[in-house]
C-alpha positions in Angstrom: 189.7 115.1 -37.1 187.5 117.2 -39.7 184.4 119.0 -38.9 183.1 117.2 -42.1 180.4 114.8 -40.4 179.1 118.0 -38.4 178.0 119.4 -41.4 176.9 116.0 -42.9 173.1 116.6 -44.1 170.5 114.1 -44.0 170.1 113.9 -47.3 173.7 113.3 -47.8 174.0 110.1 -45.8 172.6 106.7 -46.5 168.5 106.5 -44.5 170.3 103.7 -42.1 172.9 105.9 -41.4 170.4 108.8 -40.7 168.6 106.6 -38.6 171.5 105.4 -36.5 171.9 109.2 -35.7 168.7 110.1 -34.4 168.4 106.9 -32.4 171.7 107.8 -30.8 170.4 111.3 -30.5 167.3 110.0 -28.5 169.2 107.5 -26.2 171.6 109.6 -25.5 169.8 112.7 -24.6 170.3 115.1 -27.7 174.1 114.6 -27.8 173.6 114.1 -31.6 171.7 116.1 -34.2 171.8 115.5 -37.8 172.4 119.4 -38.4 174.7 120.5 -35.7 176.7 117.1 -34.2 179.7 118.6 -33.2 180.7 120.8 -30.6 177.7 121.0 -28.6 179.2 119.3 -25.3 181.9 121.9 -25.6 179.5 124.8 -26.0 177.2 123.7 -23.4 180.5 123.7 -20.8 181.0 127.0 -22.2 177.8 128.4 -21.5 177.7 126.9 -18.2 180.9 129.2 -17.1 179.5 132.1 -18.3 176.4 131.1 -15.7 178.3 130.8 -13.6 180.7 134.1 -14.0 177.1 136.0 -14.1 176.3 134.7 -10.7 179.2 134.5 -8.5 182.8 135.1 -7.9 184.2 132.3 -8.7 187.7 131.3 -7.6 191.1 130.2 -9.6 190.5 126.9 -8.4 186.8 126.6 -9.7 188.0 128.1 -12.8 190.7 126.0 -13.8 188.0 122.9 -12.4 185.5 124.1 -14.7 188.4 124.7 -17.9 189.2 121.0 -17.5 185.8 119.8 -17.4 185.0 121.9 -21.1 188.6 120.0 -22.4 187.7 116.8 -21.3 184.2 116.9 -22.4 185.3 118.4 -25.9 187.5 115.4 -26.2 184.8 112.7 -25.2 182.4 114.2 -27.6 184.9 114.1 -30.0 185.9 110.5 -29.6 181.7 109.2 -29.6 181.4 111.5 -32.6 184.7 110.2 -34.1 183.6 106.1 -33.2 179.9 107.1 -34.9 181.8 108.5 -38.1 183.6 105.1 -38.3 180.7 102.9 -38.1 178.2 104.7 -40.6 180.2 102.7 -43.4 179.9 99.5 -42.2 176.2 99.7 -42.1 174.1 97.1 -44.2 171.2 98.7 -46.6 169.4 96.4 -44.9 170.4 97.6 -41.3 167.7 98.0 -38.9 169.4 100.3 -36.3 165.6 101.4 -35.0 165.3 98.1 -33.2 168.5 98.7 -30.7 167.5 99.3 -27.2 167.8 102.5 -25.8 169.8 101.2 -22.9 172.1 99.3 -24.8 173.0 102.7 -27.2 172.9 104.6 -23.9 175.4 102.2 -22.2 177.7 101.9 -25.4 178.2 105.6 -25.4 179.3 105.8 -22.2 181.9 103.2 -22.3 183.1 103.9 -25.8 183.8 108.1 -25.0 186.7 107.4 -23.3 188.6 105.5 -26.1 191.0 108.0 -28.5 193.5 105.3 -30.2 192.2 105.3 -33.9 192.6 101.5 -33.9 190.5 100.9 -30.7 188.2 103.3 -31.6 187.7 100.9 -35.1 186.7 97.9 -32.8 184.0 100.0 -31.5 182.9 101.5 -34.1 182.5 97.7 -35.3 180.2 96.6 -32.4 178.0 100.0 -33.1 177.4 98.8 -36.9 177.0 95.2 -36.2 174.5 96.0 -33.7 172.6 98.2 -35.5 173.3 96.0 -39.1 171.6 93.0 -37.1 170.4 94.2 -32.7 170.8 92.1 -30.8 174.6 90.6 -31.7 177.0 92.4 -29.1 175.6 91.9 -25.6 176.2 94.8 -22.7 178.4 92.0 -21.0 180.7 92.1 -24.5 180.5 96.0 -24.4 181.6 96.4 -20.9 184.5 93.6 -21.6 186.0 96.2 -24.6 186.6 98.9 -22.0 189.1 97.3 -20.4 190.6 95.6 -23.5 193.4 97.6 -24.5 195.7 97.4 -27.6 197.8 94.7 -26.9 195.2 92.3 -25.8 193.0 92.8 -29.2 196.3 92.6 -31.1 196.6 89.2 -29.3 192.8 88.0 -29.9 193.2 88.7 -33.7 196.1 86.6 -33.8 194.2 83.6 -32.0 191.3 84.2 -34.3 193.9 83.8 -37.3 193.8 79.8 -36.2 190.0 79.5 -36.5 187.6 77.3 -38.3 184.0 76.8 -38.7 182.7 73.6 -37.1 179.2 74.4 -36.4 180.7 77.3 -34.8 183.6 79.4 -34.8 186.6 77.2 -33.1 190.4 78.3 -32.4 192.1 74.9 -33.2 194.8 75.1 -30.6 196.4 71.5 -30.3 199.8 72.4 -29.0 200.7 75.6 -27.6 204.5 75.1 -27.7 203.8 74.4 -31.3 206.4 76.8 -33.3 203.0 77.7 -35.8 201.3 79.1 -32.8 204.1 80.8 -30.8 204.9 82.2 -34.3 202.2 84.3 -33.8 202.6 84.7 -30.1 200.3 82.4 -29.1 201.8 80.2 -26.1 201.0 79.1 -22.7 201.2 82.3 -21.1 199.3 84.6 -24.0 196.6 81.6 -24.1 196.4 82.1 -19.7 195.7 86.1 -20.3 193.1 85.2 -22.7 191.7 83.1 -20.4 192.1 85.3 -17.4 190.5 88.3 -19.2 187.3 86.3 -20.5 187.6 85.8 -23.5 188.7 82.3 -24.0 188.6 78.7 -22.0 191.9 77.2 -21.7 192.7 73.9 -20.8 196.9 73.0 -20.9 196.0 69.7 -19.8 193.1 68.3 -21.4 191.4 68.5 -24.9 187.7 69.8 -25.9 186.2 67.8 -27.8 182.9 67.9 -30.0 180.9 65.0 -29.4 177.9 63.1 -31.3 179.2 64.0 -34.8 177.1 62.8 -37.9 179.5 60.9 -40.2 179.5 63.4 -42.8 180.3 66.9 -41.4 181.7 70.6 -43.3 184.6 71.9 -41.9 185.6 75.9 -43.1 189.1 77.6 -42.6 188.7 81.0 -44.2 188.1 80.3 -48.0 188.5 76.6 -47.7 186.1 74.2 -47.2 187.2 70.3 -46.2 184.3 67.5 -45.9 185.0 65.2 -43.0 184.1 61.6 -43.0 184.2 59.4 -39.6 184.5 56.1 -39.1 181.0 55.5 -37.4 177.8 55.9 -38.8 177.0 58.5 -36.1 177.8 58.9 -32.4 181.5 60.4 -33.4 183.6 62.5 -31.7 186.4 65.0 -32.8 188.7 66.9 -30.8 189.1 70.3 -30.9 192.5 71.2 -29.1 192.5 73.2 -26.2 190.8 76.6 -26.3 187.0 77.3 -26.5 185.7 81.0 -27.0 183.5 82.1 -23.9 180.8 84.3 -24.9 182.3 87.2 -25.4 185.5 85.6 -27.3 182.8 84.0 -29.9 181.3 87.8 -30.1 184.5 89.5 -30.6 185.5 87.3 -33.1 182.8 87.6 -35.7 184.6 91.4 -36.1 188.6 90.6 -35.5 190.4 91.7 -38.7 192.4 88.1 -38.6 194.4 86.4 -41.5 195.0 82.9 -42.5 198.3 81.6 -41.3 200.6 79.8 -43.8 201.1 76.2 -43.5 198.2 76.3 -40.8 195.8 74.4 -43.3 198.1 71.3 -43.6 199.4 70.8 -40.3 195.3 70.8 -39.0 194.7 68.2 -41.9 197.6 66.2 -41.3 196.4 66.8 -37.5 193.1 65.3 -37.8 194.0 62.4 -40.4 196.2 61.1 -38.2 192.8 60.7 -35.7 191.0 58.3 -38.8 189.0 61.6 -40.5 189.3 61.3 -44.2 189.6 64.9 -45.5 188.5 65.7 -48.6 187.8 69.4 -50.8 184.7 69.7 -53.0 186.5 73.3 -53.8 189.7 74.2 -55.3 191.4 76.1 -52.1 191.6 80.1 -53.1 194.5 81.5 -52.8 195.2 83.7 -49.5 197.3 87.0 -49.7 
């Protein structure tokens, strides 16, 4: 990576952005400074051999202890520094990152400086703006859930999140997990039990959830496309909702997966929940999906 955004002035850099930075450099002890972000883990190491050297004889074991501890602290700066970099574009003009809590920024940075993979180090940097675009979004329980999250497993969230829709709240509509639309996308019994196993979903294979005491009228979104649904009763009405639930973190992850809509997904839901009596109807023309 460039020592670019080391050299990054405040006046270069939007005032939310410059804020972020100096409420990261006050939670987290000095680590950041709007002048001079770069390198100063690795020269504080530094200096701290050279106290060292100046005060006793120290052996080739302490040496090489002490070389490894400036390497591996040069590379956690770099990643924090590299995850900050990352989020600064994705913050709103109206983001408000001097209302985060110090402990929250504190405990972020010392989860995140472990992660190198570009692509994980995206998702982070995706929490750090959406908390400071809006605090209070990501709980610590949701930060503390990414760290063991690895690659595979967010590659497998997006692809659940590609099969959600708005009803009231973000909903995976998983009817049929043998269903070749899902396992398409490899979702199945046993990616659906994972999910579940590492807290981020609620699975049921035997039963259906089911949103209870509808109005008859309700708005139903997937992606671009919005359906009205009319029940049968005046009120009191129920609609099923397949067999997956986010758990709080799931629902928190999801607002920031990079998901797609799925071809053909659309009709199979509608001819899915016309078959239960909901008349489905668009006030919109559908957009077209890429």
């Amino acid at each position: 990576m460039s020592d670019g955004f080391s050299l990054i002035k405040a006046d270069d850099i939007s005032k939310p952005a410059t804020v972020l930075i100096q409420k990261i450099s006050d939670a987290v002890g000095g680590l950041y400074k709007p002048y001079q972000i770069r390198r100063v883990a690795k020269a504080e190491a530094e200096a701290e051999i050279i106290r060292e050297q100046a005060q006793i004889k120290i052996t080739n074991l302490q040496r090489r202890a002490l070389a490894r501890f400036v390497s591996e602290e040069a590379k956690k700066q770099d990643n924090i520094e590299s995850i900050t970099e990352k989020a600064i574009p994705q913050l709103n003009d109206s983001s408000n990152p001097q209302n985060m809590e110090n402990d929250w920024i504190t405990n972020f940075f010392d989860k995140c400086r472990i992660v190198s993979d570009e692509e994980m180090q995206l998702l982070w940097a995706k929490v750090l703006a959406g908390e400071a675009n809006f605090p209070g979004t990501y709980s610590k329980r949701t930060v503390n859930s990414l760290v063991s999250l690895d690659k595979t497993d967010a590659q497998l969230f997006t692809n659940l999140c590609s099969f959600v829709w708005v009803i009231g709240t973000a909903t995976p509509l998983i009817y049929d997990e043998g269903a070749s639309i899902y396992n398409d996308q490899q979702i199945r019994f046993n990616t659906l039990t994972h999910l579940d196993d590492i807290g981020l979903i609620s699975f049921e294979s035997f039963a259906s959830f089911r949103r209870l005491k509808l109005p008859q009228h309700i708005d139903i979104y997937y992606y671009g496309t919005v359906l009205k649904a009319e029940f049968k009763n005046p009120e009191n009405n129920e609609m099923h909702i397949g067999k997956v639930l986010f758990s709080s973190i799931g629902a928190e992850l999801a607002r920031i997966c990079s998901s797609r809509p799925i071809d053909g997904y659309l009709d199979y839901v509608i001819d899915r929940l016309s078959k239960e009596g909901l008349v489905l109807s668009s006030p919109y023309p559908r957009q077209q999906t890429q």
